[in-house]
C-alpha positions in Angstrom: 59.9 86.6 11.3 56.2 86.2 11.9 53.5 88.7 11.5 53.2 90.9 14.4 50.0 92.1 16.1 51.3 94.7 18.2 54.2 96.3 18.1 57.4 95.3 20.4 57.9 97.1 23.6 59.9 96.5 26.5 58.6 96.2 30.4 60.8 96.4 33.3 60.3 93.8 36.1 61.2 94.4 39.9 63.8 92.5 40.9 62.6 92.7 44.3 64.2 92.6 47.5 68.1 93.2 46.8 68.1 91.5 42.9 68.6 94.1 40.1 65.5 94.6 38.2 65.2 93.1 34.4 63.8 94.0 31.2 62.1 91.3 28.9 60.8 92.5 25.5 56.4 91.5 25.2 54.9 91.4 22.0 51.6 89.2 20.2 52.4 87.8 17.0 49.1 87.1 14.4 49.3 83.5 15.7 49.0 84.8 19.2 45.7 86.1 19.0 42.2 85.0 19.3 39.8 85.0 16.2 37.2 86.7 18.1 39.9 89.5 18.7 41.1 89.5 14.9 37.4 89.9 13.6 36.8 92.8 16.2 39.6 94.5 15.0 38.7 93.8 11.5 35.4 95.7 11.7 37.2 98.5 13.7 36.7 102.2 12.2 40.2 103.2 12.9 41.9 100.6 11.7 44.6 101.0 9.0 44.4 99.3 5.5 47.9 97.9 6.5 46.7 96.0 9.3 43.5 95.1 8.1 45.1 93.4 5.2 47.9 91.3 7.9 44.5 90.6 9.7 42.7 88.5 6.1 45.7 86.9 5.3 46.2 85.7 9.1 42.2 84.5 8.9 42.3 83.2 5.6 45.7 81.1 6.6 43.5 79.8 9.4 40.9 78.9 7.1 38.2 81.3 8.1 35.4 82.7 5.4 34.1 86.1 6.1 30.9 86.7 4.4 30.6 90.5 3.7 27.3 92.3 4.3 
């Protein structure tokens, strides 16, 4: 199962006039997101060391060298 980003949840779309509505489970795998996003996350205050560690081996899969200052 691949690395996910967010966490599952389900969202409800209207059927609209006279069809039943439906529910279709979102979610953003590692792969999903940008590396902008990833890096902004990464330098985050609240994020936890569980993620942040997903969040280097998702960057250092892509081939991405952070320098640390």
């Amino acid at each position: 199962m691949a690395v996910m980003f967010e966490k599952r949840h389900r969202v409800v779309e209207s059927g609209g006039w006279g069809k039943p509505a439906k529910s279709v489970l979102k979610f953003r795998s590692m792969a999903m997101v940008s590396k902008e996003e990833l890096i902004a996350t990464l330098n985050k205050d609240n994020t936890k060391p569980k993620k942040k560690a997903k969040i280097l081996n998702e960057l250092a899969k892509r081939g991405v060298k952070l320098i640390w200052s």
